[in-house]
NUMARMI-238532 format. One line per 4 residues: number of its first residue (from 1); for each residue x, y, z of N, C-alpha, C. Coordinates in steps of 0.001 Angstrom, whole numbers, plus 500000, padded with zeros to 6 digits. Layout:
REM residues N
NUM> X:Y:Z:X:Y:Z:X:Y:Z  ...
REM end
This chain:
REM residues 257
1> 542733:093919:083160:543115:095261:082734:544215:095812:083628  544950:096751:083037:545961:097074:083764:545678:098075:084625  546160:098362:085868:545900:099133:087053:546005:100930:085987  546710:101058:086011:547050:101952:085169:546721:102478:083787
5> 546051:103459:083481:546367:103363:081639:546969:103702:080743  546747:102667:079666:548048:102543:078837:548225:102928:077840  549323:103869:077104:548880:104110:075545:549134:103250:074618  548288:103441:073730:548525:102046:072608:548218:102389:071058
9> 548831:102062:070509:548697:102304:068951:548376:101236:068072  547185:101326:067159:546484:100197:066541:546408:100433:065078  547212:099839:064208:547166:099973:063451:545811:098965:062266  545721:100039:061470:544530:099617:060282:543401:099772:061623
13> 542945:100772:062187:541734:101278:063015:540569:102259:062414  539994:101722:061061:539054:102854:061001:538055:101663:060670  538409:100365:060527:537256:099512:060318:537584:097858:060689  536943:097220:061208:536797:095712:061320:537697:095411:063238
17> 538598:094518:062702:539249:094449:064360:539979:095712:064807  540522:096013:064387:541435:097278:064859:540437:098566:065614  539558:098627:064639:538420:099686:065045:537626:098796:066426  537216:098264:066274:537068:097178:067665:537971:097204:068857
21> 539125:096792:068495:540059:097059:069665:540229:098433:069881  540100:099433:069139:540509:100512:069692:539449:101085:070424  538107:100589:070165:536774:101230:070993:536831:100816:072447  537379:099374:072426:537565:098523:073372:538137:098902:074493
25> 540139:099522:073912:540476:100231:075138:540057:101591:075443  539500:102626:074558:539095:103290:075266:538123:103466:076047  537263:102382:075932:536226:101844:077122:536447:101445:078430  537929:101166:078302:538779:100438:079276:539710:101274:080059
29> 539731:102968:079468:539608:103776:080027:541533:104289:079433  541868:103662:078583:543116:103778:078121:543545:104757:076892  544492:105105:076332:544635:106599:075597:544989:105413:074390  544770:105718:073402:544454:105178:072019:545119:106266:070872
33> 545713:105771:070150:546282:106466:068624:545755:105315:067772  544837:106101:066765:544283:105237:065821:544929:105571:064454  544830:104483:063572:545305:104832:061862:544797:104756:061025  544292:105880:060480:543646:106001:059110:544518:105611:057759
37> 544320:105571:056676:545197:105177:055834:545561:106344:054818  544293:107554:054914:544349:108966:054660:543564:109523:055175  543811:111315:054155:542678:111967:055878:541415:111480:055514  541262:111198:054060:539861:110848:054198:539135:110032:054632
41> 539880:109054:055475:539573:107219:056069:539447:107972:057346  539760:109062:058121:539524:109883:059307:538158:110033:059547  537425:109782:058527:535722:109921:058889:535413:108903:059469  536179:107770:059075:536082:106367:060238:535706:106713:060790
45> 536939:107303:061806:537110:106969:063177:536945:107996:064224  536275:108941:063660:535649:110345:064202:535060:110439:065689  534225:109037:065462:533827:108616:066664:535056:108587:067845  535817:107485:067327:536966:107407:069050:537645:108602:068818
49> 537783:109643:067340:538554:110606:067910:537883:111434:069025  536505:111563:068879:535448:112651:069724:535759:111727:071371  535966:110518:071269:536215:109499:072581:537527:110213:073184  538713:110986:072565:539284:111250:072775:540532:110387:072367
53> 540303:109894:071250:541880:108950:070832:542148:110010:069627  543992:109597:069462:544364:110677:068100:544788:109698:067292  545179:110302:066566:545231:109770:064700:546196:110053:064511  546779:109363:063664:548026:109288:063346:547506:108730:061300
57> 548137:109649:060317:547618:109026:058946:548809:108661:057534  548683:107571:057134:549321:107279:056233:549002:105681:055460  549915:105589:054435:549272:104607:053803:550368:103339:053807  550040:102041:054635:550861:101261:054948:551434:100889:053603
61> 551007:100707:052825:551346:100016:051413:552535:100515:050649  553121:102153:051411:554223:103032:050994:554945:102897:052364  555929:102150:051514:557242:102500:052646:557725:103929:053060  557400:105097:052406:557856:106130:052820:556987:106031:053625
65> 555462:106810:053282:554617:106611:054095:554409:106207:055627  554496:104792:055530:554907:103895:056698:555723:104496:057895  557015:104598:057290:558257:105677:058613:557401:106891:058425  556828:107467:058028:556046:109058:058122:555014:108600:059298
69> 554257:107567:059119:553331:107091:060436:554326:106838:061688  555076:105969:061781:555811:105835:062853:556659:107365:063256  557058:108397:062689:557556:109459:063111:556483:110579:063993  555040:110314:062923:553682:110718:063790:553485:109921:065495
73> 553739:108852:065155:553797:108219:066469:555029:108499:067497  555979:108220:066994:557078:109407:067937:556665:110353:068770  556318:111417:067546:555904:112720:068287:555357:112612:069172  554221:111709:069110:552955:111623:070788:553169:111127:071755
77> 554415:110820:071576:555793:110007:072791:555560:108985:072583  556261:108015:074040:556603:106034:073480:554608:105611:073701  554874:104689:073310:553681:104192:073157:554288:102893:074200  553129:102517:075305:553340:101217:075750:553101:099717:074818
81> 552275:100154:074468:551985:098827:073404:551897:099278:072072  551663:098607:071350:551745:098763:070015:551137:097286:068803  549431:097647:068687:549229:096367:068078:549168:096125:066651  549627:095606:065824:550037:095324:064546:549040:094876:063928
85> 547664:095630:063642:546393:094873:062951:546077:095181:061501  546769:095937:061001:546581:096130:059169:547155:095390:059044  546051:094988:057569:546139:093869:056511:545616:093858:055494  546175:093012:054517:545605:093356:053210:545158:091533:052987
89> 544519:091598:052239:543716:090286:052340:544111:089530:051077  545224:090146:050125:545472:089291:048923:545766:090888:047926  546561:089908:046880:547288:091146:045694:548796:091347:046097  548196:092360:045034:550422:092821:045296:550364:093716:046671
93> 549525:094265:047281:549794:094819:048467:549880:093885:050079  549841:092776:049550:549986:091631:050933:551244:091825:051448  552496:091539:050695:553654:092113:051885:553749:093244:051875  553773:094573:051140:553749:095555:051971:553671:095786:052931
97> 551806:095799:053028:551075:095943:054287:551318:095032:055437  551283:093558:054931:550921:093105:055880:552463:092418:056411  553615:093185:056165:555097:092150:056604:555640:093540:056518  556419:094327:055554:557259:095087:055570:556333:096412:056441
101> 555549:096895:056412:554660:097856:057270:555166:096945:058637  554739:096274:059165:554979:095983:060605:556572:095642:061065  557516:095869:059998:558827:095475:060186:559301:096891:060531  558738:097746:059804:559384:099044:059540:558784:100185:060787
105> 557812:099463:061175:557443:100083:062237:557726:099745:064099  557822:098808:063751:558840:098230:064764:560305:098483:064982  560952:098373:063906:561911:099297:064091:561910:100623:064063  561129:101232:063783:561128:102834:063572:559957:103640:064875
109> 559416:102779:065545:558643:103956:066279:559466:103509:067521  559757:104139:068818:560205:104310:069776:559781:103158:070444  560798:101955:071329:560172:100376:071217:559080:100793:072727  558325:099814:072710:557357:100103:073659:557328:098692:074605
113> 556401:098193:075300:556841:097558:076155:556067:095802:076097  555054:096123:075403:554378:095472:073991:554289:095318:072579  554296:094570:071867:553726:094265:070773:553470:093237:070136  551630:093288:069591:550910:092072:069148:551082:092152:067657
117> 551013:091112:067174:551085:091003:065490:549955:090372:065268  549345:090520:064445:547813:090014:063571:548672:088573:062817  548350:087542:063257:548489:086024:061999:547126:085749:061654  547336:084427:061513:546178:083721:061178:546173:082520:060983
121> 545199:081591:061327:545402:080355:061307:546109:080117:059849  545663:080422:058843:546402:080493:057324:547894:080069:056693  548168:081060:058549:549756:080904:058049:550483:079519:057767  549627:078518:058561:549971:077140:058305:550687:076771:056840
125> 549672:077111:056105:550092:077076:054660:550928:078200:053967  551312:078683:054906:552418:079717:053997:553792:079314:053724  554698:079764:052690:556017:078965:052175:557011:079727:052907  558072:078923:053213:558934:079641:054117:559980:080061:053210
129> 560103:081093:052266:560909:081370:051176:560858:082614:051083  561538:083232:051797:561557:084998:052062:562475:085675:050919  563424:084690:050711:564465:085450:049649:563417:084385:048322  562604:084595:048247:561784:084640:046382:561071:085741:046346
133> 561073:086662:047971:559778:087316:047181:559790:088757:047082  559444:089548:046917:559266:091128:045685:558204:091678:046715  559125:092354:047848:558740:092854:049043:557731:094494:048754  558210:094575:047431:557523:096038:047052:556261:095685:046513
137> 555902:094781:046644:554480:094081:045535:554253:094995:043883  555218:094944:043666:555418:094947:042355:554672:093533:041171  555497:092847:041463:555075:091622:041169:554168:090578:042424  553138:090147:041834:552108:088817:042827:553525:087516:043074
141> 554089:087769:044073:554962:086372:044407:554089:085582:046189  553583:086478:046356:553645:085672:047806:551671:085795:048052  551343:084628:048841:549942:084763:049113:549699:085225:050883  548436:085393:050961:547817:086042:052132:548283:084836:053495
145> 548353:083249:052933:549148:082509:053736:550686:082653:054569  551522:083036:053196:552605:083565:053271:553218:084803:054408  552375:085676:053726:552681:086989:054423:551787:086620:055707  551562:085732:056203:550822:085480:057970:552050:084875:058149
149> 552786:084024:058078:553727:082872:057800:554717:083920:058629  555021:085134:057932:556289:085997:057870:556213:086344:058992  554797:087563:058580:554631:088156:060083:554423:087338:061832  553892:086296:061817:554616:085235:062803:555632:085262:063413
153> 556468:084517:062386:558385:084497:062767:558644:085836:063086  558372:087104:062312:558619:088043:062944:558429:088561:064287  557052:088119:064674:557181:089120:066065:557835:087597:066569  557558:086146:066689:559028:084938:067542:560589:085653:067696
157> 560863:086358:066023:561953:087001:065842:562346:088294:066854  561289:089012:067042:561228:090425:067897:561597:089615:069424  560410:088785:069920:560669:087984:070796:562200:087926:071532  562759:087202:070805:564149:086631:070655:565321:087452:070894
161> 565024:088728:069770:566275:089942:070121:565595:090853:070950  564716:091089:071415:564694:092279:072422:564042:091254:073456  564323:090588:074468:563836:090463:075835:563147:091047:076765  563515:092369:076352:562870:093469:077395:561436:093594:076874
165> 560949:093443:075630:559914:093569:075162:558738:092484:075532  557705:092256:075650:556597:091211:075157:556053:091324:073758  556413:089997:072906:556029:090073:071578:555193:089072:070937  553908:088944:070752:553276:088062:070412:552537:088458:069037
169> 552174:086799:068706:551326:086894:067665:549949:086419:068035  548706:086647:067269:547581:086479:067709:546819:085805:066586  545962:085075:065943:545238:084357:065409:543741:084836:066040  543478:085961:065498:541697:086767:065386:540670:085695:065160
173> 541086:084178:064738:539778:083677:063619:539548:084119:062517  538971:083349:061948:537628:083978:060982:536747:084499:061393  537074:085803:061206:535602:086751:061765:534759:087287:060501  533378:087616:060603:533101:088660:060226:533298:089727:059821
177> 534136:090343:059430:534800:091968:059165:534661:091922:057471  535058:092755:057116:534930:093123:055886:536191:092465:054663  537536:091780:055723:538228:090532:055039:537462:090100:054915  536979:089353:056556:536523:087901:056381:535399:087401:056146
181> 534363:088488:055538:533232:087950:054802:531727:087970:055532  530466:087872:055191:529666:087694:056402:529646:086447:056622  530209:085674:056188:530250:084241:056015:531093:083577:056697  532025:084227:057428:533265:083657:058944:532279:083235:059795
185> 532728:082005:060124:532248:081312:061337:532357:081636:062549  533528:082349:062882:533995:082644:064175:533514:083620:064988  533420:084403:066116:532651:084979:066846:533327:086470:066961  532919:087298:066212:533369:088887:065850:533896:089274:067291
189> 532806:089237:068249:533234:089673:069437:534327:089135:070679  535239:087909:070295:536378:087735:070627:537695:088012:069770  537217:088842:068516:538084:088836:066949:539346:089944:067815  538775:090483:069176:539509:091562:068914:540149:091831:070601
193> 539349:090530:071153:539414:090260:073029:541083:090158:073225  542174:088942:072360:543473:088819:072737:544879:089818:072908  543942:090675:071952:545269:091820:071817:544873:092837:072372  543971:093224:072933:543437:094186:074046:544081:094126:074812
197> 543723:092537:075398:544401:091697:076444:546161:091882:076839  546528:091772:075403:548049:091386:075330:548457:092613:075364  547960:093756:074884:548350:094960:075319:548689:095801:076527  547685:095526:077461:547464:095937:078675:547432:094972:080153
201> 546987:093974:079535:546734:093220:081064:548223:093036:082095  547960:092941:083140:549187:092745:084393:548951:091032:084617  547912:090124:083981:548178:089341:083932:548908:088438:083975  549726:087157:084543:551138:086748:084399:551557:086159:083037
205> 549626:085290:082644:549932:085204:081187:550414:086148:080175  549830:087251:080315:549914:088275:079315:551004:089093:079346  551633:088688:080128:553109:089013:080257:553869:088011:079976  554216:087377:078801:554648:086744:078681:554924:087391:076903
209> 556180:086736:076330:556356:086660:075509:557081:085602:074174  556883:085584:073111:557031:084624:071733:555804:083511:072205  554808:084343:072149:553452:083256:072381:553039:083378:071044  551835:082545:070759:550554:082635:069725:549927:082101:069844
213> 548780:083210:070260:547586:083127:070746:546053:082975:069753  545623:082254:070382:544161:082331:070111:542846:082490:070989  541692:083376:071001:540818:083506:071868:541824:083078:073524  542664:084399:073881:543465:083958:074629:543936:082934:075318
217> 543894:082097:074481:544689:080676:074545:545837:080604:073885  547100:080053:074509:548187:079969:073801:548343:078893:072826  548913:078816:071745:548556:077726:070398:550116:077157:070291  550348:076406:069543:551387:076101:068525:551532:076465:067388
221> 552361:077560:067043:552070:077803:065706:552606:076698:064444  552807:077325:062696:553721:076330:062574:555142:076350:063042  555983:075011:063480:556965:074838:063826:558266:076042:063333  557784:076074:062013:559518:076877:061635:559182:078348:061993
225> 558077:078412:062111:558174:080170:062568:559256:080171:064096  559558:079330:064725:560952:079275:065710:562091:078884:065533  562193:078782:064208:563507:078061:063599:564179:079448:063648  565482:079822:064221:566151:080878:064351:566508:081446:063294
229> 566985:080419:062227:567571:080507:060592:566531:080960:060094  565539:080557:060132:564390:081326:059011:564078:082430:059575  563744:082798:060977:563816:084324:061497:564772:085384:060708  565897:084380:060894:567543:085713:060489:567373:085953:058705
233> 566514:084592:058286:566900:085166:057120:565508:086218:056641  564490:086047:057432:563594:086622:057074:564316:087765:057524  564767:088349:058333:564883:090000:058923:566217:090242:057831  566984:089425:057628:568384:089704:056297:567270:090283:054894
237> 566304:089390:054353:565871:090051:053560:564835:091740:053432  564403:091384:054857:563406:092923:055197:564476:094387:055394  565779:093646:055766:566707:094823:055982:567316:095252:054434  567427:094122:053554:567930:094236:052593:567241:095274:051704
241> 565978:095067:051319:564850:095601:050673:564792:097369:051650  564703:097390:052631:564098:098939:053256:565272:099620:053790  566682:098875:054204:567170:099772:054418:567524:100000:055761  567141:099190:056616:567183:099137:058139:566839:098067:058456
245> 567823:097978:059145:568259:096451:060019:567323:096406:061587  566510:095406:062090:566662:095205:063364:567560:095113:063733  567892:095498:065025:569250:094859:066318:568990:094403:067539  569521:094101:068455:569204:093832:068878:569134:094500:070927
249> 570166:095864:070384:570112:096601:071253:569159:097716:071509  569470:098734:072139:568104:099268:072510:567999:100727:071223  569210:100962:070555:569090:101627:069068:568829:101067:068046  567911:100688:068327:567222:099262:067146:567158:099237:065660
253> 567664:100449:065549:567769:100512:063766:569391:101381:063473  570005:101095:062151:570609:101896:061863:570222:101890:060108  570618:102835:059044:570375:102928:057889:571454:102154:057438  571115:101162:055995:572224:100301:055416:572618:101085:054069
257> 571473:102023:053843:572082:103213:052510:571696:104675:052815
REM end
């Protein structure tokens, strides 16, 4: 744990890992912004708000939305970390939520000095074909493989252009939660140990960045999530679709319309 405490913002926190990690650091004695998805998902998390964490509310699945959460997060100043745990588990809301939400928020909330991304072992099987797919989930083009696939290369990608940052991805398992069924094999109570970790620790590991992790162990992901070309073209198409470009300086966004 870090000498110090740290603020951190957890997104998708009113149930499963996120709500976990966020109980976690404030146990750990750290200031917490949790995300409801409306006010009415605020009954969640009532509990860590009474713990003393704030809320921040909107619905990842709307790109307006989305920059309306990250502008909430602004306001409460920089955030040191920032962990990327909403997800949608399948449908037309898989890239939304689970690729363009963490693109748009990364570029849009004030950069912090961390940030973990939610994968999954899954991503193995995801297609590396960013320009086929219908980022608004309009149309079913991409699966729950896929959009792990993306979000991957993305934070390798974050990695890469900001240095100053630590950017990792994390592989939760199959847990228990309300994705993953009561029927996950994996052990609920490490679902949520790495990105705690990766958030806060002074660790030398955990200072480190373009890792992917598992039960804080560092992994191999698949290979092309470091292929530079599939990074650029993944962030060419996320800029194309929303409107804002990563950069790679410290004004990390500008508008393309």
């Amino acid at each position: 744990m870090s000498p110090q405490p740290s603020r951190v913002f957890v997104t998708g926190s009113a149930d499963g890992l996120g709500r976990a990690a966020a109980r976690a650091l404030l146990e750990q004695g750290h200031e917490v912004v949790v995300h409801a998805r409306n006010r009415k998902r605020l009954e969640a998390v009532r509990e860590l708000l009474e713990r003393g964490a704030e809320a921040v509310v909107g619905d990842l699945s709307d790109p307006g939305e989305t920059l309306g959460v990250a502008e909430q997060v602004n306001r409460l100043g920089r955030m040191d970390a920032v962990i990327h745990n909403a997800a949608d588990g399948g449908g037309l809301q898989v890239l939304p939520v689970n690729v363009v939400a963490p693109y748009l928020l990364t570029a849009r909330i004030r950069r912090p000095r961390r940030l973990i991304y939610i994968s999954s072992g899954m991503h193995r099987g995801g297609r590396a074909d960013p320009g086929g797919m219908d980022w608004s989930g309009s149309r079913a083009t991409a699966s729950y493989s896929d959009s792990k696939l993306f979000v991957t290369a993305l934070a390798m990608a974050v990695a890469r252009l900001w240095p100053d940052v630590f950017s990792n991805a994390v592989n939760p398992g199959w847990v228990p939660t309300k994705m993953g069924g009561p029927g996950a094999p994996d052990d609920l109570r490490l679902g949520h140990t790495t990105q705690v970790w990766l958030a806060t620790s002074d660790d030398p590991e955990a200072r480190t960045s373009g890792g992917y992790w598992y039960h804080m162990r560092r992994q191999e992901p698949a290979r092309i999530v470091h292929d530079e070309s599939f990074q650029d073209e993944l962030l060419e198409e996320l800029a194309r679709f929303t409107g804002i470009r990563l950069t790679p300086d410290e004004t990390s966004t500008e508008e393309e319309r």
